[in-house]
TORPA-4810 file (N, C-alpha, C, O; in nm, 3 decimals):
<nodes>
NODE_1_13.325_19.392_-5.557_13.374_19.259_-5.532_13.526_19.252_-5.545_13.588_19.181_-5.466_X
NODE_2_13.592_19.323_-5.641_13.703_19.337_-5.630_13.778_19.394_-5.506_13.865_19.339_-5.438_X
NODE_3_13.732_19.495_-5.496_13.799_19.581_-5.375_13.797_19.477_-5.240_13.864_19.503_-5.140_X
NODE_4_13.727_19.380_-5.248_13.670_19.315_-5.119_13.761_19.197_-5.144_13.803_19.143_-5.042_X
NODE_5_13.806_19.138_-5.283_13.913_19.025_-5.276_14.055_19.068_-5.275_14.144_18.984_-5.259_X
NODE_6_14.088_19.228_-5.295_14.176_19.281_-5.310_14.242_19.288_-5.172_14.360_19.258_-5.154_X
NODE_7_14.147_19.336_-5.061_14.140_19.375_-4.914_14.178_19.209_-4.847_14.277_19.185_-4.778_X
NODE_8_14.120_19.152_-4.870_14.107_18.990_-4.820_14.261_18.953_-4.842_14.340_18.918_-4.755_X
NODE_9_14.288_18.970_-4.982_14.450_18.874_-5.016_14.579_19.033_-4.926_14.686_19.017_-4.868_X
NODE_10_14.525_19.126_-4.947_14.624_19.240_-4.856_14.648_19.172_-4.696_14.752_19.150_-4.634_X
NODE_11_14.493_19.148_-4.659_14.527_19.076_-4.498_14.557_18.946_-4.446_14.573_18.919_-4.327_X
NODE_12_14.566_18.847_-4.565_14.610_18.739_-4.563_14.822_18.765_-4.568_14.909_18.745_-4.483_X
NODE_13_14.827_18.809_-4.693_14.960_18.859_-4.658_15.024_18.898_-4.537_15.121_18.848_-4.482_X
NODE_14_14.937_19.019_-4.495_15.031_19.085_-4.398_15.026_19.002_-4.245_15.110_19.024_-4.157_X
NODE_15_14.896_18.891_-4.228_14.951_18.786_-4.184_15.046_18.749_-4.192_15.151_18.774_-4.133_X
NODE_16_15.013_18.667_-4.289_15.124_18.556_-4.307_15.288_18.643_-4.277_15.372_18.571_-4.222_X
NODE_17_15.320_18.751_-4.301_15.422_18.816_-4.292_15.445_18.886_-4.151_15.555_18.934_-4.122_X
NODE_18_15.344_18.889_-4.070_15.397_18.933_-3.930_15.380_18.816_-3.866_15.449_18.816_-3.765_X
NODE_19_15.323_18.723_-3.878_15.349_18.575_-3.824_15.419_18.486_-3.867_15.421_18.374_-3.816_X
NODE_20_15.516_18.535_-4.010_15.635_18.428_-3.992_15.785_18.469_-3.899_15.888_18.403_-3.887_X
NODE_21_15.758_18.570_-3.855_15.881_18.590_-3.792_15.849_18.560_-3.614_15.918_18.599_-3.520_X
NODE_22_15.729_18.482_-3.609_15.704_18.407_-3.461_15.678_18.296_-3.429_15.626_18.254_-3.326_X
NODE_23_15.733_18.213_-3.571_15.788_18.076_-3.582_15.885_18.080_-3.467_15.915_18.181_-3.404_X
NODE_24_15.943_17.927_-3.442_16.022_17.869_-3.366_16.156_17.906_-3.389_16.195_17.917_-3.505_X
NODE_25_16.244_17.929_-3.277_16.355_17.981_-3.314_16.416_17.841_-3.410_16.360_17.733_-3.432_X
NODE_26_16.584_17.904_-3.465_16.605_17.818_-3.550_16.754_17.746_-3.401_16.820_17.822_-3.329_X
NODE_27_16.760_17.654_-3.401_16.866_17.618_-3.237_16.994_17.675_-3.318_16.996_17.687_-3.440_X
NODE_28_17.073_17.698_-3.254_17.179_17.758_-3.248_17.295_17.674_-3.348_17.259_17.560_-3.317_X
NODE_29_17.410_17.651_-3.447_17.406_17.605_-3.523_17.544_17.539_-3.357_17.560_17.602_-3.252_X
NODE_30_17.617_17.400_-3.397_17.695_17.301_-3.318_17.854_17.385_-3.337_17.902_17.423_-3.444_X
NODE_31_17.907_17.396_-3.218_18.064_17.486_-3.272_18.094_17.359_-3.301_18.056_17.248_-3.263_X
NODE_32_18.194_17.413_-3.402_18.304_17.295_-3.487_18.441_17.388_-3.449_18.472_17.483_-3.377_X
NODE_33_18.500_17.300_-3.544_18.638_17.270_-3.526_18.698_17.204_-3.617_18.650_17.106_-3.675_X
NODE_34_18.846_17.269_-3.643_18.922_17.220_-3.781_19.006_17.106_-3.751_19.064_17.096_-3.643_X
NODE_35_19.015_17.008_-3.855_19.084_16.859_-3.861_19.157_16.901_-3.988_19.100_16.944_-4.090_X
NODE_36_19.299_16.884_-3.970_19.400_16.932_-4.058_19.483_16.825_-4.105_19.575_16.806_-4.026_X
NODE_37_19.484_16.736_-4.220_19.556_16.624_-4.235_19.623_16.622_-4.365_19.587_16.676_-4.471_X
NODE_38_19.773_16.518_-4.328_19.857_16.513_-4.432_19.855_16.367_-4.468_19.898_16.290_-4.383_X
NODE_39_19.819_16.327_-4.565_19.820_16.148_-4.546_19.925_16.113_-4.666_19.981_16.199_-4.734_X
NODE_40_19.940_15.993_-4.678_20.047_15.959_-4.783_19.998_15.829_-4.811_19.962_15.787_-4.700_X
NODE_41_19.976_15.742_-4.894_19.982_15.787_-5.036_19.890_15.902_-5.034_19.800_15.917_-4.952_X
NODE_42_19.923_15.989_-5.137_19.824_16.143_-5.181_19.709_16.075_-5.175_19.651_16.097_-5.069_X
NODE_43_19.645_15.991_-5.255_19.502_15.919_-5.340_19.476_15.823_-5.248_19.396_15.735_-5.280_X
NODE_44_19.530_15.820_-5.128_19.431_15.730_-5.043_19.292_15.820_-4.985_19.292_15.943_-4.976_X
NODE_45_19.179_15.736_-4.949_19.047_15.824_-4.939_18.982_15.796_-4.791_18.956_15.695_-4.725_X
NODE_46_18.968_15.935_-4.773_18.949_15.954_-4.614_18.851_15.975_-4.572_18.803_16.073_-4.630_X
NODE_47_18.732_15.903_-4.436_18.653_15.872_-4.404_18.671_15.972_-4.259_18.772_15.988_-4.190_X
NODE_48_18.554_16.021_-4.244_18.524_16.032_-4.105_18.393_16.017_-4.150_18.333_16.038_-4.255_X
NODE_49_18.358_15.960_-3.997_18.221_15.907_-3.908_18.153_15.790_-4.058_18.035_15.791_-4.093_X
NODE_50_18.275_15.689_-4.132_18.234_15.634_-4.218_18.140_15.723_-4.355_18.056_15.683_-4.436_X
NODE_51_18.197_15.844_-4.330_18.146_15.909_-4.463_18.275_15.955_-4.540_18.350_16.031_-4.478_X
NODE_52_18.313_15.919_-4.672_18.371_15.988_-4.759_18.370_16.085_-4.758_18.259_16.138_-4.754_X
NODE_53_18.523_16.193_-4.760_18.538_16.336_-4.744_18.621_16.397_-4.830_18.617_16.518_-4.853_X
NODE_54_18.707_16.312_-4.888_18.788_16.303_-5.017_18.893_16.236_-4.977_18.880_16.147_-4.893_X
NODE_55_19.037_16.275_-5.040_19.153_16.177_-5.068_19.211_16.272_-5.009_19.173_16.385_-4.978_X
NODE_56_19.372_16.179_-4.988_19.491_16.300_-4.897_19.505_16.406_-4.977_19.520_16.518_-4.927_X
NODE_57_19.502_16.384_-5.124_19.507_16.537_-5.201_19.489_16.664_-5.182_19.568_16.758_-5.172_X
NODE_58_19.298_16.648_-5.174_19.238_16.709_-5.169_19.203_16.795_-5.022_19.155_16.908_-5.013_X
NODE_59_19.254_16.684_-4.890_19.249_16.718_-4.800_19.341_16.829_-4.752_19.315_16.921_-4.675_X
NODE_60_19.484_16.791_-4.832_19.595_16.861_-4.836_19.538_16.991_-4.871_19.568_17.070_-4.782_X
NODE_61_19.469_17.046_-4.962_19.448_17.143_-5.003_19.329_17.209_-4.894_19.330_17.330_-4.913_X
NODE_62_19.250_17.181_-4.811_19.166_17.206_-4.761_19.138_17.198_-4.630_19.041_17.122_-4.634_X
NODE_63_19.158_17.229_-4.493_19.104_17.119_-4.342_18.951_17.105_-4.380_18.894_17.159_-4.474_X
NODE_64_18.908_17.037_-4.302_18.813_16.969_-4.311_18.747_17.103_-4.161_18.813_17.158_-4.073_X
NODE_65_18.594_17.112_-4.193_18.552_17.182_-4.039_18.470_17.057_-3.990_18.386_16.998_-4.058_X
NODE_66_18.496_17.037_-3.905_18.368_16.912_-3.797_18.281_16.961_-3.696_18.277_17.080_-3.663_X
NODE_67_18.226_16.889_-3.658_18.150_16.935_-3.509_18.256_16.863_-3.409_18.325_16.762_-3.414_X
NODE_68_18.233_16.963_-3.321_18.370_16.958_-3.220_18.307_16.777_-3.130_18.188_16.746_-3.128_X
NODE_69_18.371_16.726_-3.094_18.377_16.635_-3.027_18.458_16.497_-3.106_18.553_16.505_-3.184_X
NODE_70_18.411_16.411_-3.075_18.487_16.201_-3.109_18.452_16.201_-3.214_18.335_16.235_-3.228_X
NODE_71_18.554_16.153_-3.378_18.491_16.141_-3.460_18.605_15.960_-3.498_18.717_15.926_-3.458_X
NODE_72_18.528_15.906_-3.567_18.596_15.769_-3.601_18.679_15.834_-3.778_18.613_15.851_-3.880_X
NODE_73_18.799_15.854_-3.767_18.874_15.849_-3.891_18.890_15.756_-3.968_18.954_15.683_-3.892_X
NODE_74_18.882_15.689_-4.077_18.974_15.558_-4.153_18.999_15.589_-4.281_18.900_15.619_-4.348_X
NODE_75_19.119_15.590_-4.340_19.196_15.619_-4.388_19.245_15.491_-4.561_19.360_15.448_-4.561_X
NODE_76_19.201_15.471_-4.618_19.246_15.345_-4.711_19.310_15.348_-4.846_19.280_15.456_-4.896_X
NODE_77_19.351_15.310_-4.890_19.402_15.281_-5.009_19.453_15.118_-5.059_19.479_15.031_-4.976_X
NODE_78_19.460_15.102_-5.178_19.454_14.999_-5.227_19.633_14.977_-5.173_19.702_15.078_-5.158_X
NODE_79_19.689_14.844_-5.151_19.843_14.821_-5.137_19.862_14.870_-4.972_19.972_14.850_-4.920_X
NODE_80_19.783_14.916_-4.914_19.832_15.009_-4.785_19.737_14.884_-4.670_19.658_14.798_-4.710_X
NODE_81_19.763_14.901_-4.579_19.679_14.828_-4.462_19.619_14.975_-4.399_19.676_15.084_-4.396_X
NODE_82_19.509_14.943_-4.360_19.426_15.027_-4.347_19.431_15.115_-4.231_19.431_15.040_-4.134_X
NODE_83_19.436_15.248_-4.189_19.410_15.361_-4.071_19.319_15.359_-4.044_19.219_15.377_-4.114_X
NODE_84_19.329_15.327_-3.888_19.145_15.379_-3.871_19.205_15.419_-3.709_19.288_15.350_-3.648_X
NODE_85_19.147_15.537_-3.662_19.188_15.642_-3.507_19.100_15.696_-3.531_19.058_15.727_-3.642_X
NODE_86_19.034_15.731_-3.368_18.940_15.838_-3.302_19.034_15.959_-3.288_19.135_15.975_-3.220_X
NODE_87_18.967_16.043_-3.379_19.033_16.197_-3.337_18.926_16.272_-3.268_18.807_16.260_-3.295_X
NODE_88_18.983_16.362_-3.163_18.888_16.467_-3.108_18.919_16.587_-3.177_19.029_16.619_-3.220_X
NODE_89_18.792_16.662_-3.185_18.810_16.834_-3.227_18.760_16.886_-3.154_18.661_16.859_-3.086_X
NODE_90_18.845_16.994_-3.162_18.773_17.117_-3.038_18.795_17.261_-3.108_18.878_17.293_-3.193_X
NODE_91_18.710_17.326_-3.056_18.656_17.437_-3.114_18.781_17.535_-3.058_18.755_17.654_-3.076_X
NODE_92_18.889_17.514_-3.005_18.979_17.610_-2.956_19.104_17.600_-3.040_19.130_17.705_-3.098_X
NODE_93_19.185_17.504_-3.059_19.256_17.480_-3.154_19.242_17.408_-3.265_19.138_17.344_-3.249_X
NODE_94_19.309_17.372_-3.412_19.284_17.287_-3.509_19.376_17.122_-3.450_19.473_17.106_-3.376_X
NODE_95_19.305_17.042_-3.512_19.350_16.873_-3.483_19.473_16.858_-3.608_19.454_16.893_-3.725_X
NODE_96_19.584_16.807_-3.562_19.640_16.805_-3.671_19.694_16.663_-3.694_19.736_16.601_-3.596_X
NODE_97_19.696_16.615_-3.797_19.739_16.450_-3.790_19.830_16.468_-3.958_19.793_16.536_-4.053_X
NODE_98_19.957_16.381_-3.949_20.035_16.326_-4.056_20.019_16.219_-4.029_20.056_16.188_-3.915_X
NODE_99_19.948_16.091_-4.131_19.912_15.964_-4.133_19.981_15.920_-4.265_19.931_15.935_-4.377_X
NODE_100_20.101_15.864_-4.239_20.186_15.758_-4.353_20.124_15.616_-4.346_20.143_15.544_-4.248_X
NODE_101_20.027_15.568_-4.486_19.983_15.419_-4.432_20.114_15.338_-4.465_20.210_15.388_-4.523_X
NODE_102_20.109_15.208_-4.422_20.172_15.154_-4.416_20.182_15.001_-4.541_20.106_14.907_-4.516_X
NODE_103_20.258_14.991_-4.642_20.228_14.891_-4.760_20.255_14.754_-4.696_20.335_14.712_-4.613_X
NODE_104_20.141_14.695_-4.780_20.127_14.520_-4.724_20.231_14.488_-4.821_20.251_14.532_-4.934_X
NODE_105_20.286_14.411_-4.758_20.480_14.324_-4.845_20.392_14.223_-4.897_20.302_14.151_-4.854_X
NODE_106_20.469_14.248_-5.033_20.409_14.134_-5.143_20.476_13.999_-5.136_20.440_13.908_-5.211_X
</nodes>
């Protein structure tokens, strides 16, 4: 009885192991493309496609990689009036933007 549950879980395995590699391919991953930005104030916090990505700081230290095509930028900080531009990326060169916001007069 052993030898016979031993044999059983051997051919269940080697199933399962020559039929996972005839799953569905996995699609091909989206080319991206680098968005390279300098913003000012440092600690204003930067949005693409309305998602938080960090602050000019951090951006400074890092480009950002995207999926190549239209992305909605906006740009904010407290005292500043707000950035907001469609940048394109493309997978051939990096996007480069210096964005100085601009302070609301007290």
């Amino acid at each position: 009885m052993r030898s016979s549950s031993s044999r059983l879980a051997l051919w269940v395995l080697g199933c399962v192991l020559l039929l996972g590699g005839c799953g569905a391919r996995q699609a091909p991953a989206a080319p991206r493309g680098t968005l390279i930005l300098r913003v000012e104030p440092a600690e204003a916090r930067v949005y693409i496609d309305d998602q938080r990505v960090g602050s000019g700081f951090t951006l400074r230290e890092r480009p950002l990689r995207l999926r190549v095509g239209p992305h909605l930028m906006s740009i904010r900080s407290p005292g500043y009036f707000p950035h907001d531009s469609q940048v394109r990326i493309s997978a051939d060169e990096p996007a480069e933007f210096q964005i100085e916001l601009v302070p609301i007069p007290r």
